[in-house]
C-alpha positions as CSV (number, residue, x, y, z in Angstrom):
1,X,0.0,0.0,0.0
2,X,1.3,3.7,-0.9
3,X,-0.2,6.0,1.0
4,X,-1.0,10.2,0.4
5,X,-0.9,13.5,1.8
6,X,-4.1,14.9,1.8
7,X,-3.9,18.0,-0.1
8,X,-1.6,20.4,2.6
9,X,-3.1,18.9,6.2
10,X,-0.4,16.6,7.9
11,X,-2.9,13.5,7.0
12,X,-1.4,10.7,5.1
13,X,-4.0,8.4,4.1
14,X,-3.7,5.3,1.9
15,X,-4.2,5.8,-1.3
16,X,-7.0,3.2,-2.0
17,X,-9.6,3.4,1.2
18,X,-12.5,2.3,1.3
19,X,-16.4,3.4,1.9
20,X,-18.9,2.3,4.2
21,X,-22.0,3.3,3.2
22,X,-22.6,-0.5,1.7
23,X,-22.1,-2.3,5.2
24,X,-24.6,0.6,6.9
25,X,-27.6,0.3,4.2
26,X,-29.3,1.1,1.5
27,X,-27.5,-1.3,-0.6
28,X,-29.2,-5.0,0.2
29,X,-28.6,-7.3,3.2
30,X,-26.0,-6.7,5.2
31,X,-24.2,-8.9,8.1
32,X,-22.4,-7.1,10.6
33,X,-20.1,-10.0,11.4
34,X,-18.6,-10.5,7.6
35,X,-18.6,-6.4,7.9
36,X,-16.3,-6.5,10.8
37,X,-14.0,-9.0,8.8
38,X,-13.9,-6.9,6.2
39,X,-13.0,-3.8,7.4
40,X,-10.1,-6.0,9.9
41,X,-9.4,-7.5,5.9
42,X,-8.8,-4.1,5.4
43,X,-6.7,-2.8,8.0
44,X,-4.3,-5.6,7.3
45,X,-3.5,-4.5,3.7
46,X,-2.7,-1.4,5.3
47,X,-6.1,0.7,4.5
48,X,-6.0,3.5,7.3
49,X,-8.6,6.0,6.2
50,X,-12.6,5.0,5.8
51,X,-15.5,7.3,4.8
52,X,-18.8,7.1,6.3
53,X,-21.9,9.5,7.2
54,X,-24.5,9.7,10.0
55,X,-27.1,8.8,7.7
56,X,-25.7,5.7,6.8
57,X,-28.1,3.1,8.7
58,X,-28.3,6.1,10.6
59,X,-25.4,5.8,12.3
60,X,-24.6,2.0,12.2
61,X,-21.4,2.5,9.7
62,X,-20.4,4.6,11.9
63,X,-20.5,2.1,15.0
64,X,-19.1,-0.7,13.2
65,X,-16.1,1.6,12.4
66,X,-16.1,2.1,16.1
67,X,-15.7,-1.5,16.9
68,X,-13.3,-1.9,14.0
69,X,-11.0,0.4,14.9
70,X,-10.6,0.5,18.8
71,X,-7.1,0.7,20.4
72,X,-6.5,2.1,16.5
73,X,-7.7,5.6,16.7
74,X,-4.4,6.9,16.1
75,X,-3.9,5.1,13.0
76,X,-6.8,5.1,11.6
77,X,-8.2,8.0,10.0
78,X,-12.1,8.0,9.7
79,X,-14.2,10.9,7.6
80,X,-18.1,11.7,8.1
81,X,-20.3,13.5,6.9
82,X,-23.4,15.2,7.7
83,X,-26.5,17.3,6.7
84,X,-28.9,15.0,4.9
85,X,-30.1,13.9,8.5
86,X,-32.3,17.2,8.5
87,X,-33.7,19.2,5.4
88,X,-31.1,19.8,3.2
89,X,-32.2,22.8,1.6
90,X,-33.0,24.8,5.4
91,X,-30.1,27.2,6.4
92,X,-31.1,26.1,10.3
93,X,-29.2,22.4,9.0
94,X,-26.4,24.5,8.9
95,X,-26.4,26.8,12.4
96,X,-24.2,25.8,14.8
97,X,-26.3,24.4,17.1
98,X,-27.6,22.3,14.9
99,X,-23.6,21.4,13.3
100,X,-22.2,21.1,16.5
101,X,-25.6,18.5,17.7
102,X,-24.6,16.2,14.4
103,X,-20.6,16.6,15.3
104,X,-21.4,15.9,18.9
105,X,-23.3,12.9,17.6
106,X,-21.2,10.9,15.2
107,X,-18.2,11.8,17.8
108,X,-20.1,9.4,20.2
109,X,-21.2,6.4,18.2
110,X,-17.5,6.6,16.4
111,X,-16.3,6.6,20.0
112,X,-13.8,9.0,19.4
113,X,-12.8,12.8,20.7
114,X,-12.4,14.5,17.9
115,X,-13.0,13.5,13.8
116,X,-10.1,13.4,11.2
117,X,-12.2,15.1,8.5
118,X,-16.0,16.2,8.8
119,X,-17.8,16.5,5.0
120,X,-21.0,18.7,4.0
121,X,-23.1,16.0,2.7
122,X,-24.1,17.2,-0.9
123,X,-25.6,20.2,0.2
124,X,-27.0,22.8,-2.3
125,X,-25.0,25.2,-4.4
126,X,-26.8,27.8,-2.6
127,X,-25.7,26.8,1.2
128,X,-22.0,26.7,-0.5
129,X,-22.6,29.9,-1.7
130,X,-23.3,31.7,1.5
131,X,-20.4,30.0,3.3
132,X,-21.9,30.4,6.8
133,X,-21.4,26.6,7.5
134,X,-18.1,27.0,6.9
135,X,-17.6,29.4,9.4
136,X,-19.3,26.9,12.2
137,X,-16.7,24.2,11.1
138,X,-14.2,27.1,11.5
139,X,-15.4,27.3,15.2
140,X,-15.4,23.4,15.4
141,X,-12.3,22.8,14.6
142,X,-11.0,25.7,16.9
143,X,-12.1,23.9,19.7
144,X,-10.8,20.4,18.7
145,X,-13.7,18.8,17.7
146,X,-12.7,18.3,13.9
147,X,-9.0,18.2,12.8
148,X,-9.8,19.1,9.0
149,X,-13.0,19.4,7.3
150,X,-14.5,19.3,3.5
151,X,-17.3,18.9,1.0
152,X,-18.7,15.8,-1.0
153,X,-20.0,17.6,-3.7
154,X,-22.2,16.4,-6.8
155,X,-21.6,19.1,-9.9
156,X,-17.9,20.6,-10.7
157,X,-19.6,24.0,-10.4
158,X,-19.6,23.3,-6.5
159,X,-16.5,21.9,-6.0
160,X,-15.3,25.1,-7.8
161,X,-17.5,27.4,-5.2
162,X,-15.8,25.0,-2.4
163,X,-12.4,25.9,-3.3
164,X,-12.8,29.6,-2.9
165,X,-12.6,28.8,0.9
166,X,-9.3,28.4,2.1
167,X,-10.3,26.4,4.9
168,X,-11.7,23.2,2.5
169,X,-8.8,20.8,3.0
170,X,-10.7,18.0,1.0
171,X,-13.5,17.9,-1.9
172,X,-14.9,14.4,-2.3
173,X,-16.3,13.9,-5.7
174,X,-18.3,11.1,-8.1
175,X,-15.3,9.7,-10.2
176,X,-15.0,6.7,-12.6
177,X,-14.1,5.7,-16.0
178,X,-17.9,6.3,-17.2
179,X,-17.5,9.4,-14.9
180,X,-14.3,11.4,-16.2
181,X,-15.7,15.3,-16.3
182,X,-13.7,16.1,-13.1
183,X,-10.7,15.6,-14.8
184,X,-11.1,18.4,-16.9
185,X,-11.1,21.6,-14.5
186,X,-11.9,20.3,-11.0
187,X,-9.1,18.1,-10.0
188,X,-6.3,20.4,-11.5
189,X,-8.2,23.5,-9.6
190,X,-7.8,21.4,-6.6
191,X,-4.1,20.2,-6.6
192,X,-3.3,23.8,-7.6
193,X,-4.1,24.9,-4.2
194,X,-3.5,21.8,-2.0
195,X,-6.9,20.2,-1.8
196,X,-7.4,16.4,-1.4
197,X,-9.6,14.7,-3.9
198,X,-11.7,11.4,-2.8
199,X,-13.1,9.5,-5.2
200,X,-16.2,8.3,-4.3
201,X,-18.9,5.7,-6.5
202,X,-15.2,4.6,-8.2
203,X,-17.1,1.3,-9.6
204,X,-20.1,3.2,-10.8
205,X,-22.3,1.4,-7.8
206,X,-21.3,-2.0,-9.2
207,X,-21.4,-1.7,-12.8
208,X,-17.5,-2.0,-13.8
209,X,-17.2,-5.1,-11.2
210,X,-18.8,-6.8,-14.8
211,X,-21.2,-8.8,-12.9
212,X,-24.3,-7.6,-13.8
213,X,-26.4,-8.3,-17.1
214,X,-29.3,-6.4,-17.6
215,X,-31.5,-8.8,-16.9
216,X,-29.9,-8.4,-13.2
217,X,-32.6,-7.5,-10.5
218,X,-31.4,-5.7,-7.0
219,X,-33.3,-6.1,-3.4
220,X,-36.3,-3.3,-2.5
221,X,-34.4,-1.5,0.1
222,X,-31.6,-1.3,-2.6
223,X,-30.6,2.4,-3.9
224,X,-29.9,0.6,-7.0
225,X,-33.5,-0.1,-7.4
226,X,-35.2,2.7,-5.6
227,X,-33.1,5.1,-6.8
228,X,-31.8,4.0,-10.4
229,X,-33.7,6.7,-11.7
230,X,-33.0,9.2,-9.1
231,X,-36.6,9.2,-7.2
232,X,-35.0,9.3,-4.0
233,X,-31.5,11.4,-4.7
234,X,-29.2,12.5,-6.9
235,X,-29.4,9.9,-9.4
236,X,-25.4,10.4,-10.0
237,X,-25.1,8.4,-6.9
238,X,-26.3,5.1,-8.5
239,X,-24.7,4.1,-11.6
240,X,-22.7,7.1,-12.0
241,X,-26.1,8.9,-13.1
242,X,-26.3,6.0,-16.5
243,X,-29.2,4.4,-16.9
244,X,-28.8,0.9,-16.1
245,X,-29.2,-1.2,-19.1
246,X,-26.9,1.2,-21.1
247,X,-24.4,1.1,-18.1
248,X,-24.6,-3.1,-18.5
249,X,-23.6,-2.3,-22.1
250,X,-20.7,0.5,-21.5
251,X,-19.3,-1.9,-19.1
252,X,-19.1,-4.7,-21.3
253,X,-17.5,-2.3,-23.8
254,X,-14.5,-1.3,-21.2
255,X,-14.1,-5.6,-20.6
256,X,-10.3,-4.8,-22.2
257,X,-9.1,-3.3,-19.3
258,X,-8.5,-6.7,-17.9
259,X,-6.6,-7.7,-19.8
260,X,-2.9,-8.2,-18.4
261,X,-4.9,-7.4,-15.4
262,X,-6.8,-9.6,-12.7
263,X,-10.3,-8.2,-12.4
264,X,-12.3,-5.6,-14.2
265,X,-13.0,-4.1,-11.3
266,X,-9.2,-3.6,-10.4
267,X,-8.3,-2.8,-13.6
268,X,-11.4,0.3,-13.2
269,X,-9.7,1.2,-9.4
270,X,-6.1,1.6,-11.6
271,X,-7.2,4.1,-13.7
272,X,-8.1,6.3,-11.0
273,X,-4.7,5.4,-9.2
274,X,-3.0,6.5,-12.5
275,X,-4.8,10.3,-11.8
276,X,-2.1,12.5,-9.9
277,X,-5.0,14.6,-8.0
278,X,-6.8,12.1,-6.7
279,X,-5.2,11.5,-3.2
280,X,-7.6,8.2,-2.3
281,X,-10.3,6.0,-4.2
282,X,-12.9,4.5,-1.8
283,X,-14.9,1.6,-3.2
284,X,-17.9,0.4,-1.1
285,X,-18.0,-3.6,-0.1
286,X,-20.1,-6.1,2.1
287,X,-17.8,-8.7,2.1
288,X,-13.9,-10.0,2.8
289,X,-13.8,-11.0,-1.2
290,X,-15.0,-7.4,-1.9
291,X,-12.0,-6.2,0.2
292,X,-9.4,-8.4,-0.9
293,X,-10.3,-7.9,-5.3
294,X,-10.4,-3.8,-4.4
295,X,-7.1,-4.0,-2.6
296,X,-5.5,-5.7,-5.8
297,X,-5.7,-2.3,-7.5
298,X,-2.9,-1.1,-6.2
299,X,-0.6,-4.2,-7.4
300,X,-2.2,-4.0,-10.7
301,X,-0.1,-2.5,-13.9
302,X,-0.5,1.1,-14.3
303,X,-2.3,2.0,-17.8
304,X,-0.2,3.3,-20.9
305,X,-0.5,6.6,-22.0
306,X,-2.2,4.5,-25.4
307,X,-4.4,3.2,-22.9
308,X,-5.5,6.2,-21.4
309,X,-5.8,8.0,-24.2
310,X,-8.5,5.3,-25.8
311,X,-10.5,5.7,-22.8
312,X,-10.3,9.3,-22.8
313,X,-12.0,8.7,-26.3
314,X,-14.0,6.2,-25.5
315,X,-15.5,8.3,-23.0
316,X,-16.1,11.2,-24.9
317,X,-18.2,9.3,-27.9
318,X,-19.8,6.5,-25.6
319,X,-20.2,7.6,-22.8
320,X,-21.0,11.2,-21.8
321,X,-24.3,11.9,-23.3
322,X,-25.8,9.2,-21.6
323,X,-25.1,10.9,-18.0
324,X,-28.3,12.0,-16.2
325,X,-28.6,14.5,-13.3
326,X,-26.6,17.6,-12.9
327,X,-22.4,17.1,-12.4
């Protein structure tokens, strides 16, 4: 494992981490247990940064982590996030009572004193705009209570707005092979001034592990089925915003990339290595296998600059226009 500074803070995180909204919900059965083995898996590849949220089986990602990482909490750096607990879209999300309330919170089932990197949660452009959350996670992290703090954002517009704050250590963004946009301005915006990038939904929920065909069906209290066409959220979260059938198809299309490699899915984690800015990819998983086939990205060949410049291409013709939901 190579690990990362993330962007100017004294953080150095390993480059592929991993995230944990899979083993809290929203993505099928889970079992705490194989969770726990996982995330240990983890660890002992040398993984020492995971990404969670309050809202993620509202809370229970967050106490798993707990469990995983006691008698660790100096070497293992955990993010959350929070905001999409209350109404998005109110400014009194954003007051710092209400802050310090979901700080306090995620500080106690994470059994920890103080959090290595507290994300907005995909708020709106407009919050961003007004930058008066920021200055409550000023004021939390003055008194201890976060070390640094950043933004998962949806759109490149907002990671742009996010940067004009000197104070945004880290912008985690949707990033994949059928998801390249950020490449263009964002990323190089952001290592220009010392920001970390964490690339989240790096396997397009699922779709460049291979396994799927079309036919494929997922479980009811599975985003990928309640929200593959965004009913619930942004529907850039599942699929990379691609409607599923067509995502089935891209994916088949991209099937070279294993070659010379071990696993498509490997292969996909690679080519986000390969990007400079990014300081840390963080797949989801349930179980050890999960762990152990992400972790392989990091041994696997890095692409060729023929290779690279093919699926720059192949991105641009195949893929892009079929990309729903703002980014």
């Amino acid at each position: 494992m190579q690990y990362k500074q993330l962007g100017d803070t004294d953080v150095k995180i390993s480059q592929l981490s991993f995230g944990t909204w899979a083993i809290g919900g929203s993505w099928g059965r889970t079992n705490d247990k194989e969770s726990l083995k996982a995330l240990e898996t983890a660890m002992d590849h040398g993984v020492n940064f995971f990404d969670t949220a309050d809202v993620y089986g509202d809370g229970h990602s967050e106490e798993l982590l707990a469990q995983a990482t006691k008698g660790k909490e100096d070497e293992v750096y955990i993010a959350t996030k929070f905001c999409r607990a209350g109404d998005i879209f109110s400014p009194d999300t954003y007051s710092a009572e209400q802050v310090r309330s979901y700080c306090e919170n995620s500080l106690r089932r994470l059994k920890r004193e103080r959090l290595d990197l507290y994300q907005i949660h995909c708020p709106p452009l407009d919050i961003l705009k007004s930058g008066q959350v920021f200055t409550v996670l000023d004021q939390l992290q003055a008194e201890g209570k976060i070390r640094n703090y950043g933004v998962s954002v949806e759109t490149i517009e907002e990671g742009l707005v996010c940067l004009e704050n000197p104070n945004v250590k880290a912008l985690q963004v949707i990033f994949n092979l059928l998801r390249q946009k950020p490449l263009e301005t964002l990323l190089p915006k952001a290592k220009e001034q010392g920001v970390g990038i964490i690339a989240r939904v790096p396997l397009a929920s699922g779709l460049l592990t291979g396994k799927f065909t079309s036919a494929h069906t997922f479980e009811t209290d599975d985003h990928r089925n309640f929200n593959r066409d965004g009913d619930s959220f942004n529907v850039g979260e599942t699929f990379g915003g691609i409607e599923f059938e067509k995502g089935v198809e891209l994916a088949q299309k991209l099937s070279w990339i294993k070659d010379g490699r071990k696993h498509l899915s490997s292969a996909a984690l690679r080519w986000i290595l390969d990007q400079e800015e990014v300081t840390t990819v963080i797949p989801g998983f349930k179980t050890v296998e999960q762990v152990e086939k992400n972790v392989e990205a990091v041994h696997e060949p890095k692409f060729t600059a023929e290779e690279l410049k093919n699926l720059a291409a192949f991105y641009k013709s195949e893929v892009e226009q079929h990309i729903r939901g703002p980014y």
